[in-house]
C-alpha positions as CSV (number, residue, x, y, z in Angstrom):
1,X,144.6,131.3,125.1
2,X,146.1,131.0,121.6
3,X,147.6,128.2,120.0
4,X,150.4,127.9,118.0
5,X,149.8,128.8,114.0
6,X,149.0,125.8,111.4
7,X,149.3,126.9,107.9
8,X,147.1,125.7,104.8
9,X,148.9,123.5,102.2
10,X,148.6,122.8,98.6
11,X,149.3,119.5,97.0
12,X,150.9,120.6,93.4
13,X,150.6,117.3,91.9
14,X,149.1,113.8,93.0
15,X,145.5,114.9,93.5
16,X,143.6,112.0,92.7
17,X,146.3,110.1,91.7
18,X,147.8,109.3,95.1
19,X,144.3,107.0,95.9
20,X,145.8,104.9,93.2
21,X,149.5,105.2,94.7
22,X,150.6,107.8,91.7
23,X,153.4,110.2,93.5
24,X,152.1,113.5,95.4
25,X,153.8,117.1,96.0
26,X,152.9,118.5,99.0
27,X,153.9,122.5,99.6
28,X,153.0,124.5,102.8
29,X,151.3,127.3,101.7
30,X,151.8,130.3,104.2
31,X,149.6,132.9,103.0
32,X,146.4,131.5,105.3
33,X,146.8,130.2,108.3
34,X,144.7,129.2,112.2
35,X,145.0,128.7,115.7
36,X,142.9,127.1,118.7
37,X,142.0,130.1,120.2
38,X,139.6,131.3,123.1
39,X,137.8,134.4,123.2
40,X,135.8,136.8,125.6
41,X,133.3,138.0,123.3
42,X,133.1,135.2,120.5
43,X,131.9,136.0,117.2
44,X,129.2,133.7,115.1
45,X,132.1,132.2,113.0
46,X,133.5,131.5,116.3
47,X,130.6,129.9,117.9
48,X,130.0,127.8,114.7
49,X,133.6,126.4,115.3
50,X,133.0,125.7,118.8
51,X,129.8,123.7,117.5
52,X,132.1,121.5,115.3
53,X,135.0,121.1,117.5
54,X,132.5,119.9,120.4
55,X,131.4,116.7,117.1
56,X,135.1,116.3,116.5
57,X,136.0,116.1,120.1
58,X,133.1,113.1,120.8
59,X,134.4,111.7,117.5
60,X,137.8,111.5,118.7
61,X,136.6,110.2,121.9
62,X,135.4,106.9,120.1
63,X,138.9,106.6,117.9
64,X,140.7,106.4,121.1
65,X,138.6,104.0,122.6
66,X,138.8,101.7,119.4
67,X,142.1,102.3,118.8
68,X,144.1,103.3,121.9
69,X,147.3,101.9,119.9
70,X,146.8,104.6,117.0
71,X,146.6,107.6,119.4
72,X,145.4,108.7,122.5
73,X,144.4,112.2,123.9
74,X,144.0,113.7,126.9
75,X,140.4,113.9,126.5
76,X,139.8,115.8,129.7
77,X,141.4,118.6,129.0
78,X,139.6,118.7,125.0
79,X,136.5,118.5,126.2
80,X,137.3,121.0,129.1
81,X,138.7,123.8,126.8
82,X,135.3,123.1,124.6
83,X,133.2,123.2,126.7
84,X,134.6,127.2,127.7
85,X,134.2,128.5,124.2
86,X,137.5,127.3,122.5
87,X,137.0,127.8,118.4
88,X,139.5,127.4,115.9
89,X,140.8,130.8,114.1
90,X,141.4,130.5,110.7
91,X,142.0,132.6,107.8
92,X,142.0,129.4,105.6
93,X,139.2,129.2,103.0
94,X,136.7,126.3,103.6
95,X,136.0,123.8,100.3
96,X,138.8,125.5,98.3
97,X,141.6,122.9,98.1
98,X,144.1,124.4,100.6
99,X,143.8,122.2,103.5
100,X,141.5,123.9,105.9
101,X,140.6,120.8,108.1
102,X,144.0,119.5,107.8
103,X,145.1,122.7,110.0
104,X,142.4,121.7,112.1
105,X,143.3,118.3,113.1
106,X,147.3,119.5,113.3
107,X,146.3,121.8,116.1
108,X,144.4,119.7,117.7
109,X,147.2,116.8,117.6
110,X,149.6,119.1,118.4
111,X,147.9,120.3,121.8
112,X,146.1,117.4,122.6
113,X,147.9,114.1,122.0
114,X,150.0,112.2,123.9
115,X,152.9,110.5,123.0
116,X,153.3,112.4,120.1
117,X,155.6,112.6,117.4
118,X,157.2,116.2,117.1
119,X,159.0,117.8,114.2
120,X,162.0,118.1,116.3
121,X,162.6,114.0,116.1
122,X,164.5,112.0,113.4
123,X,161.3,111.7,111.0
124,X,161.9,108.4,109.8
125,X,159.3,106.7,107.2
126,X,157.5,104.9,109.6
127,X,157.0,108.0,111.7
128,X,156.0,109.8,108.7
129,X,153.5,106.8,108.0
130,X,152.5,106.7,111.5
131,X,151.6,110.1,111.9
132,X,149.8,110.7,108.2
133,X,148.2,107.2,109.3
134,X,146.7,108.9,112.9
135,X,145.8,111.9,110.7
136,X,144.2,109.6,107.8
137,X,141.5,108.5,110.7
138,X,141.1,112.1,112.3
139,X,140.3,113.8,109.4
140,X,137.9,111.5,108.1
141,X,135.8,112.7,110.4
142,X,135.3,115.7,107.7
143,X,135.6,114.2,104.6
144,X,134.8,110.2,104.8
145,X,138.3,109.3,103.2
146,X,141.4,111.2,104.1
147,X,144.8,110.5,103.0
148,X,145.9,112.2,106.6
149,X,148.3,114.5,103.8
150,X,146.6,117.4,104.7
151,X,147.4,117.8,108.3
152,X,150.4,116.0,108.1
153,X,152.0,119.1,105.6
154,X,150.4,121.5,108.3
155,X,151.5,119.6,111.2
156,X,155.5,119.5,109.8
157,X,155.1,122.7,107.4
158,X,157.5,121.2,104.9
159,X,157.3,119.6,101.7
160,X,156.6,116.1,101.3
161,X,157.1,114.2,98.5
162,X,154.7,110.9,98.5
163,X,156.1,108.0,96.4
164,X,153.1,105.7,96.8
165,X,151.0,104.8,100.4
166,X,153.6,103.5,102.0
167,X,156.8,105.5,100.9
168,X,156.5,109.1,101.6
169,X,159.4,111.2,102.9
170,X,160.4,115.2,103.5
171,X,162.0,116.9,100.8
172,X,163.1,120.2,99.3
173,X,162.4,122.2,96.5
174,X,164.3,123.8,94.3
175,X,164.7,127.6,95.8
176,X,162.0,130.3,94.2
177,X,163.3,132.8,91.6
178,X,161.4,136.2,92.8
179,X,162.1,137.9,89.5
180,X,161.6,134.8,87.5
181,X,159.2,134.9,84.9
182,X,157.5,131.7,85.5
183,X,154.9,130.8,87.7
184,X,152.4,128.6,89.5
185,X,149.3,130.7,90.8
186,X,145.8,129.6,92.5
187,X,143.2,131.0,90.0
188,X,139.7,131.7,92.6
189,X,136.7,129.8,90.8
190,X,134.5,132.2,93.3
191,X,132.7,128.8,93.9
192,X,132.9,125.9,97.4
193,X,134.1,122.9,96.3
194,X,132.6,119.8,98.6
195,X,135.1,117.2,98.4
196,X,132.9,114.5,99.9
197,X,131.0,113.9,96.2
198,X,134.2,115.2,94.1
199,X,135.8,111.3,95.4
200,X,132.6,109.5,95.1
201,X,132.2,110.3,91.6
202,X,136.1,109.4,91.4
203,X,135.5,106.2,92.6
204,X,132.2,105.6,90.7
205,X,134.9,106.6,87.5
206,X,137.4,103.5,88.8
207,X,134.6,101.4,88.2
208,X,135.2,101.5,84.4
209,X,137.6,100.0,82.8
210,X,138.8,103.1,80.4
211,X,139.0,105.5,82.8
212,X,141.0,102.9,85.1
213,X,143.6,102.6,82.0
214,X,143.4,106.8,81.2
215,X,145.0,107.0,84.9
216,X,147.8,104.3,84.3
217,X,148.5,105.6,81.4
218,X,148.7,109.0,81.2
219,X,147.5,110.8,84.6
220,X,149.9,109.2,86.7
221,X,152.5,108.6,84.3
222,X,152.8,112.7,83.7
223,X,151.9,113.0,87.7
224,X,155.3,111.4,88.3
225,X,157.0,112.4,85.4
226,X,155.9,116.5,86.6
227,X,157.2,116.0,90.0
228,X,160.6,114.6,88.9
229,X,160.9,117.6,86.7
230,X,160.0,120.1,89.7
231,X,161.9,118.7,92.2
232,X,165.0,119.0,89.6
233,X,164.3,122.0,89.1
234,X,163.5,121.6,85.3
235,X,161.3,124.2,84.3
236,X,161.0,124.1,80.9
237,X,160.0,120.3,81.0
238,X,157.6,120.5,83.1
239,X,155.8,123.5,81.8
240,X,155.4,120.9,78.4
241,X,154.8,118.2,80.9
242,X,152.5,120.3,82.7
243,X,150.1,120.9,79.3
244,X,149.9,117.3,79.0
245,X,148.5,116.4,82.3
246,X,146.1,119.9,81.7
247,X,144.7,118.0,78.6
248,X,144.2,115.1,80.6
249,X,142.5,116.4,83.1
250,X,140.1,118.4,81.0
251,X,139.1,115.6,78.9
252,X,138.6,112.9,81.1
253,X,137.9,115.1,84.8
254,X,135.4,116.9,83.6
255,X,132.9,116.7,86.3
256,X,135.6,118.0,89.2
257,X,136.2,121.4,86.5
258,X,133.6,124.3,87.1
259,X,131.7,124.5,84.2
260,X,132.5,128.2,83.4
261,X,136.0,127.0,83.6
262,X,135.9,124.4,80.9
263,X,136.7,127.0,78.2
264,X,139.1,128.8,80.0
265,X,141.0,125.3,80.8
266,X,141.2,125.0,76.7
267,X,142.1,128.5,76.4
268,X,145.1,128.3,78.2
269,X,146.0,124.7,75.7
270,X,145.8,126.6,73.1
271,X,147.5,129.8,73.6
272,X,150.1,128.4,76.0
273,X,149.7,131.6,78.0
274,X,149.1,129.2,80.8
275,X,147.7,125.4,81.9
276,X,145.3,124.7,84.6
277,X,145.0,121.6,86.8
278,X,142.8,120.7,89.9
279,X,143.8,121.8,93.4
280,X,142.9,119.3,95.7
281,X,139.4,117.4,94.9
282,X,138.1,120.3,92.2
283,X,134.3,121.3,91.9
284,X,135.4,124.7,92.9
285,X,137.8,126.5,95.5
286,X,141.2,127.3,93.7
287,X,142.8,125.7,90.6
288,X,146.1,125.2,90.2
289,X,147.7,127.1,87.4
290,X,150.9,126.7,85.4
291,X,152.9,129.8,83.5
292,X,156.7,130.3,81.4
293,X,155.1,133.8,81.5
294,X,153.1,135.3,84.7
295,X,152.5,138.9,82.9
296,X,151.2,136.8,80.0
297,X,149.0,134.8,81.9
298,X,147.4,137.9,83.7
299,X,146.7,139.6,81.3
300,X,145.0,136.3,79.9
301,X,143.4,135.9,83.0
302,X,142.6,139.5,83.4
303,X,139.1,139.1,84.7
304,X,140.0,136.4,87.7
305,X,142.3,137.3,90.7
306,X,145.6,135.1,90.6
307,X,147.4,134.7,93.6
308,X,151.1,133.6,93.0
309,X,152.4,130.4,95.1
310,X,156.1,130.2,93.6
311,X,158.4,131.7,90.9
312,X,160.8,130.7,88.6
């Protein structure tokens, strides 16, 4: 057997902010991708999956018992393919900020749900909300608090824009220029994130009253104000837009920023060759980065490997 293709995702703006209903960007990213699959001759990655999947599958056993009106599955046929050696096959990078559980739970929604709620269908907002809800409680089974953003941009593989927890709709984006000279890239950090502590120390933050006003104030307030601009197509404002919520981040994030990354992070500020930002929950995997000029940045960035997302 082999399963339909999920692809990872990136969330261009809202990390963070969307736990304190800021707006989110959600992009399908294509380049990594995975399937349910079963195999004759499974190799240790694949056993290792088949180890987790047979957790998730009891875990989702107890969600539909305790909420048969969220979602049901047919549980039979889960545990049955388990049991014979099904794994999931993914090229997506664990703990780097590209959605690798969220593929995950998509497939197994996808194959395994009943009553579910396709792409084909009028995607009204409450189905939207419905199905990132479902998803919110699967995934958590990975993480402790899930959004359900993740496998809901995997499960529908088009952008979503989220205008606070209880408004969050489809959209488009303004069309990639190929030989543009601008850029967003992942920069690799060559380190696993673990998003688990990255949002206990988040919350720990929200504790304090500062910090609870730098998010007001400025995160979210350039979050939204990035987003407008990038859905408008407005480069140039969000590029200065962009270095704002950069110096944000690296002054008051600090503890979701690698800490060989901290100079780099103010390099960028200074020179304008390029601004950084988290991707995803930080402490590793990729950051997000920002460029007017993506042979500038590179050669900036010479010693790291930059992988482009989108041009213009």
């Amino acid at each position: 057997m082999k399963g339909p293709l999920f692809y990872s995702k990136i969330l261009l703006f809202g990390e963070y902010g969307i736990i304190r209903d800021s707006k989110g960007l959600a992009i399908p990213y294509n380049f990594y991708n995975g399937a349910l699959k079963k195999s004759e001759e499974p190799s240790d990655e694949a056993i290792a999956s088949n180890k987790s999947l047979r957790s998730f599958a009891s875990y989702l056993e107890v969600l539909h018992t305790q909420q048969p009106d969220l979602v049901t599955f047919d549980l039979e046929n889960l545990k049955n393919d388990v049991e014979t050696g099904m794994y999931f096959d993914s090229s997506i990078p664990q703990g780097y900020g590209v959605g690798s559980s969220g593929a995950l739970v998509a497939a197994i929604y996808d194959k395994y749900a009943k009553n579910k709620i396709t792409v084909l269908e009028n995607l009204t907002r409450e189905k939207l909300l419905q199905l990132k809800n479902i998803f919110s409680q699967m995934e958590s089974f990975f993480h402790g608090k899930s959004s359900g953003l993740d496998p809901l941009n995997s499960y529908l593989s088009i952008p979503i824009l989220i205008n606070s927890k209880d408004n969050i709709q489809t959209t488009g984006i303004p069309t990639q220029s190929l030989d543009g000279k601008g850029a967003v890239f992942l920069l690799d950090s060559g380190i696993i994130g673990e998003t688990a502590p990255m949002i206990s120390i988040f919350m720990e933050s929200l504790k304090d009253k500062g910090f609870r006003a730098m998010l007001k104030n400025q995160f979210v307030k350039y979050t939204d104000i990035c987003i407008d601009n990038f859905l408008h197509g407005d480069m140039k404002s969000l590029i200065g837009n962009t270095k704002k919520l950069s110096k944000v981040v690296l002054n008051n994030f600090k503890p979701m920023i690698p800490e060989q990354f901290h100079g780099i992070w103010q390099h960028g500020i200074d020179t304008n060759d390029y601004y950084l930002k988290l991707c995803g929950s930080g402490g590793g995997g990729y950051i997000l980065g920002f460029t007017e000029d993506l042979e500038r940045a590179k050669a900036s960035l010479k010693d790291y490997k930059l992988e482009v997302v989108y041009q213009f």
